[in-house]
Residue frames relative to the residue before (quaternion, step in Angstrom):
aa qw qx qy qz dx dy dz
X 1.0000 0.0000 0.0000 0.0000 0.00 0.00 0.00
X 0.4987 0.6032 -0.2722 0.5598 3.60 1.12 -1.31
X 0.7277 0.4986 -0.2307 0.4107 3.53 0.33 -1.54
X 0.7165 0.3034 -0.2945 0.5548 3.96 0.50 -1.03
X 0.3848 0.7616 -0.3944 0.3410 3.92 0.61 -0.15
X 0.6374 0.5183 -0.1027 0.5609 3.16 0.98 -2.12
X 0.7979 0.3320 -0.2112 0.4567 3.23 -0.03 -1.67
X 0.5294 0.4260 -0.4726 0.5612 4.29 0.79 -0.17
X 0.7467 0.4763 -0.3340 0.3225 3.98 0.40 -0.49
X 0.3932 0.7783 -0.2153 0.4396 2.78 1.93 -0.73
X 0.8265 0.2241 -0.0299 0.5156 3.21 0.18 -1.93
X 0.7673 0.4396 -0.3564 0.3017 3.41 0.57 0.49
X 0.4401 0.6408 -0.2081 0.5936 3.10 2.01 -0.01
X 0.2586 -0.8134 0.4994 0.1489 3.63 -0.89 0.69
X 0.1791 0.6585 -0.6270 0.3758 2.74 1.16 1.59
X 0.1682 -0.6628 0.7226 0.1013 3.61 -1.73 0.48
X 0.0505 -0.8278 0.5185 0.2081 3.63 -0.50 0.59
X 0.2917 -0.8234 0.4390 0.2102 3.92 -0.16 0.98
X 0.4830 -0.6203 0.4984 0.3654 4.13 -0.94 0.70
X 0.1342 -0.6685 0.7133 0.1624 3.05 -1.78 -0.03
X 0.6956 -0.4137 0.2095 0.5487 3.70 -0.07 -0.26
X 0.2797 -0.8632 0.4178 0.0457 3.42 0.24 1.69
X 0.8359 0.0636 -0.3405 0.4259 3.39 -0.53 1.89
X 0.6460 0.4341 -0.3454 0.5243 2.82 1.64 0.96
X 0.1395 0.8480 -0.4995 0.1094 3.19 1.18 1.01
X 0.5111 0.4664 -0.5062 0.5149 4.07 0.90 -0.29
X 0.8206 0.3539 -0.2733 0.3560 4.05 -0.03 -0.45
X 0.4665 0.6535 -0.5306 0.2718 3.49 1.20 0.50
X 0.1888 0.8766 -0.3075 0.3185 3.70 1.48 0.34
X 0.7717 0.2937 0.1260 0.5499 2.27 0.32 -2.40
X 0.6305 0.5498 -0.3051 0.4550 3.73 1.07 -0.75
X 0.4418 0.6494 -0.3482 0.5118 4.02 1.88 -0.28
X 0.6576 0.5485 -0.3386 0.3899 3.70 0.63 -1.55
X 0.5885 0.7004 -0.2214 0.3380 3.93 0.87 -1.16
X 0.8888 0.2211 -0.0497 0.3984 2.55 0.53 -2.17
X 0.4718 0.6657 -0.4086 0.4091 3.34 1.84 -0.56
X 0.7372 0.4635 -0.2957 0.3928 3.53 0.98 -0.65
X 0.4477 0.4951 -0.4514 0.5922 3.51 1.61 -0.39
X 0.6465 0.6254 -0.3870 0.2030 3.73 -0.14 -0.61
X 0.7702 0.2351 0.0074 0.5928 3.15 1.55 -1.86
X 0.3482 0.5249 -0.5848 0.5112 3.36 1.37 1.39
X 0.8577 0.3269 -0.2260 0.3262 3.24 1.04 -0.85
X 0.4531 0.5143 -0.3814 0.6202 3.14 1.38 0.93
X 0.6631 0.4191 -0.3227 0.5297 3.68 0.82 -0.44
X 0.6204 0.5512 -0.3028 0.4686 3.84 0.94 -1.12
X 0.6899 0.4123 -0.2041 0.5589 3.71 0.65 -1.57
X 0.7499 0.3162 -0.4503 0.3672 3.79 -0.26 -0.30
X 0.4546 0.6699 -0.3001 0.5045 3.71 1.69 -0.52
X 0.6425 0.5147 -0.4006 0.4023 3.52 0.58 -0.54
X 0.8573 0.4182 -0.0392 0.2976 2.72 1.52 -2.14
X 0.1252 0.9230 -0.0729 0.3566 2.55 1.70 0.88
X 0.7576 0.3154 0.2385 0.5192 2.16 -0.24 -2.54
X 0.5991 0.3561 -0.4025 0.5935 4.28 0.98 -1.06
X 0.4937 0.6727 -0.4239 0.3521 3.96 0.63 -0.63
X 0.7374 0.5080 0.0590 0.4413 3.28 0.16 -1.72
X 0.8939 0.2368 -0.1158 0.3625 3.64 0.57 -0.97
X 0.2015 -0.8662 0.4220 0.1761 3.72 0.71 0.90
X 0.3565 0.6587 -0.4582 0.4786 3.63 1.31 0.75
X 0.7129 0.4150 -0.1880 0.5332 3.53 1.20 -1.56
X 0.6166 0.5281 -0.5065 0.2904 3.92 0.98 0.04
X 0.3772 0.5583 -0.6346 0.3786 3.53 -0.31 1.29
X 0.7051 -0.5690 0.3353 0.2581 3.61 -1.68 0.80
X 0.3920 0.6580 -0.3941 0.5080 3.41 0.91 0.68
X 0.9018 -0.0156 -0.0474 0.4292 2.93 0.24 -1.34
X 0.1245 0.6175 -0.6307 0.4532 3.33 1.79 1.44
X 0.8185 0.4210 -0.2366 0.3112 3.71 0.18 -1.17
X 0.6081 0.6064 -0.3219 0.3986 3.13 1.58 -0.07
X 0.3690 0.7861 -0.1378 0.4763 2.81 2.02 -0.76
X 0.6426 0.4680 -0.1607 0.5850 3.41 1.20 -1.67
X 0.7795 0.2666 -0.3503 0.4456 3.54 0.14 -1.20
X 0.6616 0.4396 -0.5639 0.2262 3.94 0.29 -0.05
X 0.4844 0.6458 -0.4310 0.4032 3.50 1.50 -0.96
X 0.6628 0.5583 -0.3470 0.3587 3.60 0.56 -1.24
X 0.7026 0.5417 -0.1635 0.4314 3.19 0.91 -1.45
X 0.5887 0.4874 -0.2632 0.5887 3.77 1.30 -0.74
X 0.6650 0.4644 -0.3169 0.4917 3.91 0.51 -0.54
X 0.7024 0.5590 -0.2601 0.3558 3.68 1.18 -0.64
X 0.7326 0.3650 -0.2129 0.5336 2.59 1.64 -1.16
X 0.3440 0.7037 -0.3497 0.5140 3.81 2.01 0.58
X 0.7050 0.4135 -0.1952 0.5421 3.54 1.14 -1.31
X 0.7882 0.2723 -0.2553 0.4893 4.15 0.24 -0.01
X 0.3852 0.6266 -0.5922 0.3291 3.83 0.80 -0.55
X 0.8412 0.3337 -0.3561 0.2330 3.26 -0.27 -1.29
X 0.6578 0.5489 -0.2504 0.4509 3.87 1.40 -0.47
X 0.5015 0.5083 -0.4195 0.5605 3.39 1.25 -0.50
X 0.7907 0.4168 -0.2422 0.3774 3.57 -0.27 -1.79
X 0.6469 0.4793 -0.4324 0.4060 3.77 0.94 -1.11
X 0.6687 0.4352 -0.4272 0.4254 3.93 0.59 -0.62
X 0.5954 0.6236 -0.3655 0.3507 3.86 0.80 -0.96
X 0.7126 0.3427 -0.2682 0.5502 3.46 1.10 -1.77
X 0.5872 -0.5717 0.4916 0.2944 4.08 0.58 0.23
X 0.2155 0.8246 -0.3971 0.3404 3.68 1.76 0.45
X 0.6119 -0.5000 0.2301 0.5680 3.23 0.46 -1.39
X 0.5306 -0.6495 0.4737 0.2686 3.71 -1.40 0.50
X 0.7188 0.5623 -0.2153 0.3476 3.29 1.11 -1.72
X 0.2085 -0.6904 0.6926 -0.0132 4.12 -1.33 0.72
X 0.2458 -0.6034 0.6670 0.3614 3.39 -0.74 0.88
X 0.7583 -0.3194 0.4217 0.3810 3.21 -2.25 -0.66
X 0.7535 0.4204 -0.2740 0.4248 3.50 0.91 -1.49
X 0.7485 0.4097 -0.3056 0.4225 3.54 1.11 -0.39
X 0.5196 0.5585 -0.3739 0.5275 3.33 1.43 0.46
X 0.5267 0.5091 -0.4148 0.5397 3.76 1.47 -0.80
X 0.7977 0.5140 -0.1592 0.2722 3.84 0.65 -0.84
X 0.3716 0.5842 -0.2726 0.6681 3.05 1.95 -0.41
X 0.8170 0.1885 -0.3039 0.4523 4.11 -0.24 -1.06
X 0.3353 0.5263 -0.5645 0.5403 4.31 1.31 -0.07
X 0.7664 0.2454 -0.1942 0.5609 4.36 -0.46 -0.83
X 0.6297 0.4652 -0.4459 0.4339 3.52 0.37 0.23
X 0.6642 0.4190 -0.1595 0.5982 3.34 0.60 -1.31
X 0.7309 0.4030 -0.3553 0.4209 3.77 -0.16 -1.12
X 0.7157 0.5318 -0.2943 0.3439 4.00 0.87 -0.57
X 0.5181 0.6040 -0.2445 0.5541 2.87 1.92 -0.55
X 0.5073 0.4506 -0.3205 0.6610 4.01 1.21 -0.74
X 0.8136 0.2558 -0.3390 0.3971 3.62 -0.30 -0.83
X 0.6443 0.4754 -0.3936 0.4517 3.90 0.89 0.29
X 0.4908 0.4999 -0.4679 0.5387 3.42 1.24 -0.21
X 0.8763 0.2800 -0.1759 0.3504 3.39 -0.13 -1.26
X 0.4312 0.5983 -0.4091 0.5373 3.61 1.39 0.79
X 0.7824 0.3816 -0.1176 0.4779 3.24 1.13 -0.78
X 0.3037 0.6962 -0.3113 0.5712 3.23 2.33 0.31
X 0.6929 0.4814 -0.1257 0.5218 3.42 0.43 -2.02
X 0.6877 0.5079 -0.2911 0.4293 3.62 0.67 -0.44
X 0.6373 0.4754 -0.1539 0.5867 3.07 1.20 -0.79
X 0.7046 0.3771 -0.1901 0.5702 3.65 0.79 -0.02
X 0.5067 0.4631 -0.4303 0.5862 3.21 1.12 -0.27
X 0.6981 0.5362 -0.3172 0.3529 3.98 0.67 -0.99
X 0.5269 0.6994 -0.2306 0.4244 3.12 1.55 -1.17
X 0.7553 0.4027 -0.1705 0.4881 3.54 0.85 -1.17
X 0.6283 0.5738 -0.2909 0.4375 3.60 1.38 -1.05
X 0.7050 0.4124 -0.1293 0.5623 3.59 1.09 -0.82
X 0.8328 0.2322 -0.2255 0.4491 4.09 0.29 -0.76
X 0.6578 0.2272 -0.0560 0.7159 3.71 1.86 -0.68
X 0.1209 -0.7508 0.6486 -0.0319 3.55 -0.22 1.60
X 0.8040 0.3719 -0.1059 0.4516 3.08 0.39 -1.47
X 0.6044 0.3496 -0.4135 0.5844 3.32 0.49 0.46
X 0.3834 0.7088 -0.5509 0.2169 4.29 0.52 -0.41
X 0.7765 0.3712 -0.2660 0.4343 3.46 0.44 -1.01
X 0.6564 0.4355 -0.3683 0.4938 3.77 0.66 -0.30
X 0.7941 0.3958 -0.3162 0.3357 3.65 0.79 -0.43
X 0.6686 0.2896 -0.2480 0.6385 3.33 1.92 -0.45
X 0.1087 0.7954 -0.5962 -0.0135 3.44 -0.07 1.50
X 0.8179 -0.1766 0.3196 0.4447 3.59 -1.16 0.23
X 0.6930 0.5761 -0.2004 0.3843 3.48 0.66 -1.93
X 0.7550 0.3939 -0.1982 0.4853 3.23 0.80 -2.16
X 0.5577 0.5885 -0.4543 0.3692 3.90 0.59 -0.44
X 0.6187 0.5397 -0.3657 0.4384 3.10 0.48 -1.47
X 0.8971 0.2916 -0.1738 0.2827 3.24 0.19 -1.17
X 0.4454 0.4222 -0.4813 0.6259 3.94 1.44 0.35
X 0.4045 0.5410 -0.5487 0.4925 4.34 1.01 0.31
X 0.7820 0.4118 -0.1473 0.4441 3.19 -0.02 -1.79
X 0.7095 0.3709 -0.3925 0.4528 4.26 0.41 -0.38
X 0.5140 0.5516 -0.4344 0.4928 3.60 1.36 -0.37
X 0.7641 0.1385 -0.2981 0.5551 3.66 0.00 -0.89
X 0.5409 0.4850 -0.5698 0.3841 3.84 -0.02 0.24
X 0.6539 0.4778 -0.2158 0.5455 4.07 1.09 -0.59
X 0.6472 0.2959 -0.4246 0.5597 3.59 0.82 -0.03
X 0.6316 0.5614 -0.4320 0.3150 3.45 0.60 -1.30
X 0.6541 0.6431 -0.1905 0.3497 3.75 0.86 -1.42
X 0.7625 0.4444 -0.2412 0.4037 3.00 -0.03 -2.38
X 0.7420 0.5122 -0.2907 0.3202 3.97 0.35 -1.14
X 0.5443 0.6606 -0.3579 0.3732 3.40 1.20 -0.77
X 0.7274 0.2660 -0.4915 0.3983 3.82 -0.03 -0.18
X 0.5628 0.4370 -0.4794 0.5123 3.89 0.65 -0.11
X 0.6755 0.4559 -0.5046 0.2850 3.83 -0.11 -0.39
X 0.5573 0.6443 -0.2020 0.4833 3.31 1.43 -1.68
X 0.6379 0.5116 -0.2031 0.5385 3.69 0.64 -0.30
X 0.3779 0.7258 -0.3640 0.4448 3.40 1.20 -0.57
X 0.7241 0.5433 -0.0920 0.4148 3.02 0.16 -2.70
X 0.8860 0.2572 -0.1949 0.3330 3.51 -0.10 -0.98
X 0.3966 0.6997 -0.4759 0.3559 3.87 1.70 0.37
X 0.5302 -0.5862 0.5677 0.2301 3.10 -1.39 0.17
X 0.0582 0.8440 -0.4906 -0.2087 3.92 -0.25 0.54
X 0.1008 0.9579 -0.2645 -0.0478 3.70 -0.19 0.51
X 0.2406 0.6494 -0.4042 0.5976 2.65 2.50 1.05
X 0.7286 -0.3325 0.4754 0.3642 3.50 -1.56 0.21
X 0.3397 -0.7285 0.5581 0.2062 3.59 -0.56 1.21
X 0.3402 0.7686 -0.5017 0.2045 3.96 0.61 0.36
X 0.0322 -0.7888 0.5887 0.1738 3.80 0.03 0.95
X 0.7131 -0.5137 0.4012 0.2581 3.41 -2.07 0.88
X 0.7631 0.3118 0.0403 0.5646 3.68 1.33 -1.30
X 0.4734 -0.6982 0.4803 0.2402 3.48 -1.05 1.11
X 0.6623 0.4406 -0.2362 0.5581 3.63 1.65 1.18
X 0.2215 -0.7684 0.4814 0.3587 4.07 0.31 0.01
X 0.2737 -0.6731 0.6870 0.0060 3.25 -1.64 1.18
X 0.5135 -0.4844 0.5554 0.4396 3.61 -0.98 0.36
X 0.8683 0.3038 -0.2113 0.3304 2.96 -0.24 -1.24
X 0.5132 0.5379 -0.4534 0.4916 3.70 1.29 0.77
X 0.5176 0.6411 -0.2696 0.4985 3.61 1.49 -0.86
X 0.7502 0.4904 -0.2269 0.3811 3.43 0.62 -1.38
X 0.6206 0.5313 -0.3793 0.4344 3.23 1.08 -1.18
X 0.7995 0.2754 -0.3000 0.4416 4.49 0.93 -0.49
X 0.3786 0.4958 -0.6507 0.4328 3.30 0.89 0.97
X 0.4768 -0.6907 0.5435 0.0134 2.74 -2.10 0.73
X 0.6755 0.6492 -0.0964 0.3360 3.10 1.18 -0.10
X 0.5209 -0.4945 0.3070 0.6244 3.98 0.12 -0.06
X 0.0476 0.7522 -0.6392 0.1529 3.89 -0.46 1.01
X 0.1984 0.6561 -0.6411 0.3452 3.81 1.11 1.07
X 0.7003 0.4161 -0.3947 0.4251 4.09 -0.11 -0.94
X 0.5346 0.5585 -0.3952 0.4961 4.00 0.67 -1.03
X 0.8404 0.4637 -0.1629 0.2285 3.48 0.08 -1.69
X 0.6361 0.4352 -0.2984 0.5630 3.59 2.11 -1.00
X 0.6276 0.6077 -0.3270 0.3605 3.54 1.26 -1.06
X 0.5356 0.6183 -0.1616 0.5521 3.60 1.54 -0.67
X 0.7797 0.2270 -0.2453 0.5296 3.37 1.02 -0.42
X 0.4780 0.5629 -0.4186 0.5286 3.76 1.21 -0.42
X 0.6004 0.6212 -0.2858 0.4146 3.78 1.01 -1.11
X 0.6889 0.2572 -0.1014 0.6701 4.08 1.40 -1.25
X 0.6104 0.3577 -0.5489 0.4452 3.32 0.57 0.84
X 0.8139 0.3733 -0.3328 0.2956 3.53 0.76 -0.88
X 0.4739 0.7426 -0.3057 0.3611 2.97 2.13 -0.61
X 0.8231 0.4121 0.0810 0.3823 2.98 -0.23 -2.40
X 0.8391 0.2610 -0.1109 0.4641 3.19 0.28 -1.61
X 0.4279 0.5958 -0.4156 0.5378 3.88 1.59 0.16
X 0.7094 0.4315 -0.2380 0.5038 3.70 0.54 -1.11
X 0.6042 0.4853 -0.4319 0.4614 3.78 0.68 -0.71
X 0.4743 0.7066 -0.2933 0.4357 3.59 0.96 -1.25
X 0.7109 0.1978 -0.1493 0.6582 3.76 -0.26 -1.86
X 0.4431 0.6151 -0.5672 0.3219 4.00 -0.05 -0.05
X 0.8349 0.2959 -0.0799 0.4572 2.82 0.33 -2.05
X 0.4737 0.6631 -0.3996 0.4199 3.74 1.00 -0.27
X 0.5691 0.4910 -0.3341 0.5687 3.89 0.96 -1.46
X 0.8137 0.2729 -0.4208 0.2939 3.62 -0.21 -1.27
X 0.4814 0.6017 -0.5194 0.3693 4.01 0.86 -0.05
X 0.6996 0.5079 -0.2895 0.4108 3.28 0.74 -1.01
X 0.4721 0.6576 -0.3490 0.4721 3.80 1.79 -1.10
X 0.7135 0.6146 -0.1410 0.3055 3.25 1.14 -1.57
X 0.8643 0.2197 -0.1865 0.4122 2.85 0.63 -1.11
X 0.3181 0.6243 -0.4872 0.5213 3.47 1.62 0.93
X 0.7914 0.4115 -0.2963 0.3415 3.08 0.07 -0.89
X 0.5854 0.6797 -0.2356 0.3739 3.45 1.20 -0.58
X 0.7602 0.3795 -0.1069 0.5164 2.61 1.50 -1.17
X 0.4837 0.5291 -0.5188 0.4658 3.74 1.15 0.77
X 0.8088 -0.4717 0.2838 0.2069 3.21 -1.52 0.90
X 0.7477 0.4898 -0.1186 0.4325 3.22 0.48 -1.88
X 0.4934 -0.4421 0.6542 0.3650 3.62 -1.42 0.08
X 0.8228 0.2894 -0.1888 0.4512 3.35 -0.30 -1.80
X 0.6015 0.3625 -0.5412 0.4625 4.41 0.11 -0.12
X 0.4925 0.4911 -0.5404 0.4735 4.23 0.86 -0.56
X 0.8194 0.3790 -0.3180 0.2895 3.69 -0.04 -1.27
X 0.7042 0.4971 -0.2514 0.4401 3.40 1.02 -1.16
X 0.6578 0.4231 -0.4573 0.4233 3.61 1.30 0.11
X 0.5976 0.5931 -0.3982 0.3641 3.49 1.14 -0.30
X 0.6318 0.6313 -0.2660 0.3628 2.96 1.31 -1.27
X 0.5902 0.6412 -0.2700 0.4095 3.46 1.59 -0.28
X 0.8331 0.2141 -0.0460 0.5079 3.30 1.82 -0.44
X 0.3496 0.7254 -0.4374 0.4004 2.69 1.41 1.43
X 0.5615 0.6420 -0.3606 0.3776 3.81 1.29 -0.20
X 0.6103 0.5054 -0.3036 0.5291 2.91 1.86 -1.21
X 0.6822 0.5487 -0.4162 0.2454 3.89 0.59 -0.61
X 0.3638 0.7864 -0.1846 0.4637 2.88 1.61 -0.93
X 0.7323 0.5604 0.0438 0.3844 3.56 0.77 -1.54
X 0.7453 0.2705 -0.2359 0.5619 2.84 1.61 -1.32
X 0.5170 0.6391 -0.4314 0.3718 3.46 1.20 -0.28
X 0.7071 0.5070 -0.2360 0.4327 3.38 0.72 -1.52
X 0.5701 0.4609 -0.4255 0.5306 3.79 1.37 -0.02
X 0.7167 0.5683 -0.1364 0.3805 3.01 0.51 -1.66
X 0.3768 0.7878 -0.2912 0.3906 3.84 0.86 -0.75
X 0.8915 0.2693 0.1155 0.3454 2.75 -0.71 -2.47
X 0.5048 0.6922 -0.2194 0.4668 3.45 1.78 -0.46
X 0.6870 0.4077 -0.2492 0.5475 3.33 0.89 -1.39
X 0.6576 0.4806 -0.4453 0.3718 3.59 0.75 -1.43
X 0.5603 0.5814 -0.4505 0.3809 3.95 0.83 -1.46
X 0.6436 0.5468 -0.3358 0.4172 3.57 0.52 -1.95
X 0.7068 0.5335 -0.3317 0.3254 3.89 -0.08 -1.65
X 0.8448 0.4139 -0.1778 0.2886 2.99 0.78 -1.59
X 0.4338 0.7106 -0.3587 0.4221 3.43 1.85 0.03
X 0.7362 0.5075 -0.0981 0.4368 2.83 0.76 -1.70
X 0.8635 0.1110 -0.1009 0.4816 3.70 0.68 -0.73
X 0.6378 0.6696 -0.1976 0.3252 3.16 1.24 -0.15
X 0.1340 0.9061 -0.3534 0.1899 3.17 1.96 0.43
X 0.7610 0.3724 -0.2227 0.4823 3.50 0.84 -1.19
X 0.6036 0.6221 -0.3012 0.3975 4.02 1.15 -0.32
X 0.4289 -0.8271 0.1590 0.3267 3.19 -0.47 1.59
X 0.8601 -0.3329 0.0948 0.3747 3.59 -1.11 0.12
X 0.6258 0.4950 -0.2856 0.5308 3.26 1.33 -1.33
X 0.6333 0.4194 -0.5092 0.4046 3.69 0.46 -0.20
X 0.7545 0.4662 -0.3465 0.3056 3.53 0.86 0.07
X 0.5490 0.5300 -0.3154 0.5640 3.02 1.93 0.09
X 0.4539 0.6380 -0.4020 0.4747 3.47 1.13 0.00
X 0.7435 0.4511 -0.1811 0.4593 3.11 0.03 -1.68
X 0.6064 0.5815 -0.2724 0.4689 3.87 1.18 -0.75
X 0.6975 0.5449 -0.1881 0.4258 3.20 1.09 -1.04
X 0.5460 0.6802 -0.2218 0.4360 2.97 1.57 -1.55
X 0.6555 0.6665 -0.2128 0.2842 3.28 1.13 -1.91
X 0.7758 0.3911 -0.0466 0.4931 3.07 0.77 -1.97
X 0.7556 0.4768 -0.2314 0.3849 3.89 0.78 -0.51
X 0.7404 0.5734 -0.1714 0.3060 2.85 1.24 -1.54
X 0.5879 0.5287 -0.3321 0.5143 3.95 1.32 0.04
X 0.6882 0.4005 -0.3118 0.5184 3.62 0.60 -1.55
X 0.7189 0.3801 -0.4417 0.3789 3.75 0.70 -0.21
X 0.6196 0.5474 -0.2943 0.4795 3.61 0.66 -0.38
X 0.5585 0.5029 -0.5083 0.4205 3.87 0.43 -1.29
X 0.7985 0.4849 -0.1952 0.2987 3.89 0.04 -1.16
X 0.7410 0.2318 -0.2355 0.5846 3.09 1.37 -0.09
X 0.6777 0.3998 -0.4859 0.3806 3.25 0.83 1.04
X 0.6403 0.4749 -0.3288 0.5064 3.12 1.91 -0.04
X 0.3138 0.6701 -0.3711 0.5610 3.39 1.93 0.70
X 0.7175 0.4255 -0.1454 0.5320 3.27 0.41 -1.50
X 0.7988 0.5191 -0.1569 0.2605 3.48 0.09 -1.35
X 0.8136 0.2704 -0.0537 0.5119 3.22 0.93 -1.49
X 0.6545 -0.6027 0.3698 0.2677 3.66 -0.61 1.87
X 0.7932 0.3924 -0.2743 0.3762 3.77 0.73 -1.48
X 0.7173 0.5491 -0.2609 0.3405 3.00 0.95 -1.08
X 0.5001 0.6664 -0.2058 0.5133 3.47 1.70 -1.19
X 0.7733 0.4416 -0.1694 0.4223 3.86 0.84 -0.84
X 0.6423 0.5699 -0.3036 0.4130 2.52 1.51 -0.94
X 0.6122 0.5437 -0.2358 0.5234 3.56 1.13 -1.42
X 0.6753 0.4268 -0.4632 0.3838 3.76 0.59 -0.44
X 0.6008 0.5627 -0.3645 0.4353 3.51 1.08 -0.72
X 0.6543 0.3988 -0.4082 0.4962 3.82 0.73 -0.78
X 0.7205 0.4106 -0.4310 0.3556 3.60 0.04 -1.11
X 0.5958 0.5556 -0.4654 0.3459 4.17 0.96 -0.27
X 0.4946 0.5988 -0.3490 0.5245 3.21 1.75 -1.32
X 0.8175 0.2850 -0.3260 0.3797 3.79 0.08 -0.49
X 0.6356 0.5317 -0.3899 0.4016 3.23 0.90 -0.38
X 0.7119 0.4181 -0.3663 0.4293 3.55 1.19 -0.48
């Protein structure tokens, strides 16, 4: 009796209670030490980028404007979950209202759009650097950046908003128990109660036109990357132009990747036990903003030189 009480207070309360690594609640301690340090790599790694493209008037050029974009993006993700991961790890707290759970998957979801299409522009920026040299500076001016900046976040901010807004006004009358130690739309949707057919096609028209549109012109530019390059003479101008767009592949994998697994594992993965779904969640939300910086760290000549010169300046 005691027992259906709870769970009737549950579902009627706009309380959401979010997972951590479900049947390992004695090791979320030790499971804090990890991720706290993934957390303030990616807050130490991303502001290091922005930095360093800040600071160095070598890095002002439209490249590494957009790189700019993907660390800010990548800092703001890892700004939007810290406090829900770590609060369940340090045993802080479990519980999420509704409105701050509708607002969490709005900066979840919308950062994900503005990293796809950040990582578009990048890919088009290569497209021109490699098949239209001589034309690079007239077609990526200052002006036009700014403004494929400003339609990226104007297209994430926007496109997501009638499915979040909709959120607010469902009925939830399943067990408020989220899947992820963060809120997803599509984790919300699954305890509403209510007709949730417009959310569910608009949500997918949204990762076709979004995501899986941009992966598309992605992969389209690098054929075209391809067959330029193929078709120059030299060995070394073939390598040294690829070699010019390999940080960004990198990038698109490490975005692209964790998506499908997250996506796959929704969709078919019903019968696999929870923690593989809180992985793959984790994987989702961590696994880019921590990488982008250390492969455009590693990868790219200016940026790499640039950081060796400060870290001597500090070390001496």
């Amino acid at each position: 009796m005691l027992m259906s009480a709870s769970s009737a207070s549950i579902i009627n309360s706009s309380i959401f209670i979010l997972t951590g690594f479900p049947g390992l609640d004695q090791y979320h301690p030790w499971f804090s030490i990890p991720f706290s340090s993934i957390y303030a790599m990616v807050f130490l790694g991303n502001c290091m980028v922005l930095h360093v493209i800040r600071t160095e008037s070598s890095l002002h050029q439209p490249m590494f404007y957009f790189l700019a974009l993907l660390a800010l993006t990548d800092l703001c993700m890892g700004l939007s979950t810290v406090h829900t991961v770590l609060g369940i790890l340090w045993g802080l707290n479990q519980e999420v209202n509704l409105d701050a759970c509708i607002a969490q998957s709005y900066f979840i979801h919308g950062l994900s759009c503005t990293e796809s299409g950040v990582l578009l522009a990048m890919a088009f920026d290569r497209f021109i650097a490699i098949c239209n040299p001589l034309r690079y500076t007239s077609i990526l001016t200052n002006n036009r950046v700014i403004h494929f900046m400003v339609t990226i976040l104007m297209r994430s901010a926007l496109s997501i908003l009638p499915v979040i807004i909709r959120l607010k006004f469902f009925p939830y009358c399943r067990p408020h128990i989220l899947s992820h130690s963060f809120c997803l739309h599509q984790d919300l949707l699954r305890l509403a109660c209510s007709d949730i057919r417009f959310n569910s096609l608009y949500a997918l028209a949204l990762v076709i036109c979004t995501l899986l549109l941009d992966a598309v012109l992605i992969l389209i530019s690098y054929i075209f990357i391809l067959h330029t390059v193929l078709a120059i003479a030299s060995r070394e101008e073939r390598l040294k132009s690829l070699q010019t767009c390999v940080s960004h592949i990198c990038a698109v994998l490490v975005f692209y990747i964790p998506i499908i697994g997250l996506t796959m594992v929704h969709r078919f993965g019903k019968h696999l036990s929870p923690l593989v779904h809180v992985l793959m969640g984790n994987i989702y939300i961590l696994f880019p903003p921590l990488m982008n910086p250390i492969i455009y760290s590693v990868k790219t000549q200016q940026i790499r030189s640039r950081m060796k010169k400060w870290f001597s300046l500090k070390m001496g």
